[in-house]
N, C-alpha and C positions, 0 to 999 in steps of 0.2 A: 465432624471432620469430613472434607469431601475424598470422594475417593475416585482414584486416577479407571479409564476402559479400561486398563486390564485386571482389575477385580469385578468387574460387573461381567468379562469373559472367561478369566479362568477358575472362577469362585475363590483367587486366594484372599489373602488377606488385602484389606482394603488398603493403596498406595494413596502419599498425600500428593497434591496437585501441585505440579511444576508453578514456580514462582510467575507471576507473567510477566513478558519480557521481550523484546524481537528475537532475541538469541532463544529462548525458549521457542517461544512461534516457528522459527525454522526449522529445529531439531521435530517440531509436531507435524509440520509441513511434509519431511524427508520420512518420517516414520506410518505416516499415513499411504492407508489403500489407495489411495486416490491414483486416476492417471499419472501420466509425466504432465502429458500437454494441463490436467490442472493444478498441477502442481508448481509448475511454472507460471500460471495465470496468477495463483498463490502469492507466491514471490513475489513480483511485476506487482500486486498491490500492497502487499506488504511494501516494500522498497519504498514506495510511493508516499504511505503514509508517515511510515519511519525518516526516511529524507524529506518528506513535508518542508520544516522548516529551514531546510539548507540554502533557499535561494535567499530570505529574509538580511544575509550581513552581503550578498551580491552587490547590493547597488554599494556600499558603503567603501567595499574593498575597490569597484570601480572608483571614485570618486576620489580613493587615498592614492590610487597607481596612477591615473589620468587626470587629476587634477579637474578645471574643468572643462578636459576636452569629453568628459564624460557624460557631462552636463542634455550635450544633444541628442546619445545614445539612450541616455535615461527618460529622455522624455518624448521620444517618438515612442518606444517599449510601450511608456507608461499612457500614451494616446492609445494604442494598439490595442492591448490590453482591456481600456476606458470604452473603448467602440465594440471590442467584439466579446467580453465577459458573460454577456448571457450564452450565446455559440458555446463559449470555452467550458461552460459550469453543462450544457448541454449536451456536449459531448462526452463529456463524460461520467456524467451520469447514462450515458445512453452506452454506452461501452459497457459498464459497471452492469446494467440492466441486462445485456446479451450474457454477459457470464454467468448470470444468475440464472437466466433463462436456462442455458444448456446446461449447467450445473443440475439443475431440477430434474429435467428432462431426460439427462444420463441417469440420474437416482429412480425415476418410474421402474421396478422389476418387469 
């Protein structure tokens, strides 16, 4: 059975491990030592991951409410998108890399 920090801190008895979950993840987030400002950073990627899929029914609900004046909105996006995706994947990975950085860097005693 895995057992939750706070038996490896207070010697009690071993707790079993929150189910995982984003609602779980937050509550670990909020209960953690950790600063605000990473705490927040937390979040901001959690969210991220978590709403992941939310722009995926975007174009479809455009396309149902605008018929197809949506048509041209969609596909300059989808040009944009088409020309600047390596940029887009590079920045953020390069964001994701500075958090890690100072993440590290705050943990050195």
């Amino acid at each position: 059975m895995a057992t939750g920090p706070a038996a490896a801190t207070t010697g009690s008895s071993p707790t079993p491990e929150p189910p995982a979950g984003p609602a779980c993840r937050y509550r670990e987030i909020t209960r953690s030592s950790a600063s605000t400002a990473t705490q927040e950073v937390a979040f901001i990627i959690l969210d991220v991951i978590v709403l992941l899929p939310v722009p995926v029914p975007v174009p479809v609900v455009l396309a149902a409410v605008l018929g197809s004046g949506a048509d041209r909105m969609l596909d300059v996006t989808h040009e944009w998108v088409g020309q600047n995706a390596r940029t887009i994947g590079t920045v953020i990975e390069a964001v994701f890399a500075v958090y890690l950085i100072v993440k590290g860097i705050r943990a050195i005693p």
